[in-house]
Steps between C-alpha positions, in 0.01 A plus 500: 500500500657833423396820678636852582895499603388749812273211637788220488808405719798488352721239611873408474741262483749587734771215474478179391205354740375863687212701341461858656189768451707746306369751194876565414710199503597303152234212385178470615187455472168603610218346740104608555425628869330165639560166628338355169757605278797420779367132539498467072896640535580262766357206268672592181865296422663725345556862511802540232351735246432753783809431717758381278561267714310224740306568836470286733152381675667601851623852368115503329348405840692776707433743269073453529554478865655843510246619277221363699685623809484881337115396406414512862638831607 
């Protein structure tokens, strides 16, 4: 689903197995504001074309739980 970039998160890959919250760093790529679309990222194998490189599921996992942590405040 595509949508407006102001309503998106931009995420990063930080090193090889860290992704951070970050609008400035290198690759990236973009996720929707709820747990719908962070449960569909989780799920997918690969991540290369948006990464250039592969993402863990543990890396995947801590990023929604920071998300879902900032959800709450």
């Amino acid at each position: 689903m595509r949508d407006l970039q102001e309503r998106l998160i931009r995420i990063a890959l930080a090193d090889q197995n860290s992704l951070v919250l970050d609008a400035t760093r290198g690759r990236g790529g973009y996720l929707h504001r709820n747990e719908n679309c962070w449960r569909a990222f989780i799920a997918r194998k690969s991540h290369y074309r948006a990464f250039h490189g592969d993402v863990s599921r543990a890396a995947k996992e801590q990023l929604i739980q920071e998300l879902q942590c900032r959800n709450r405040e």
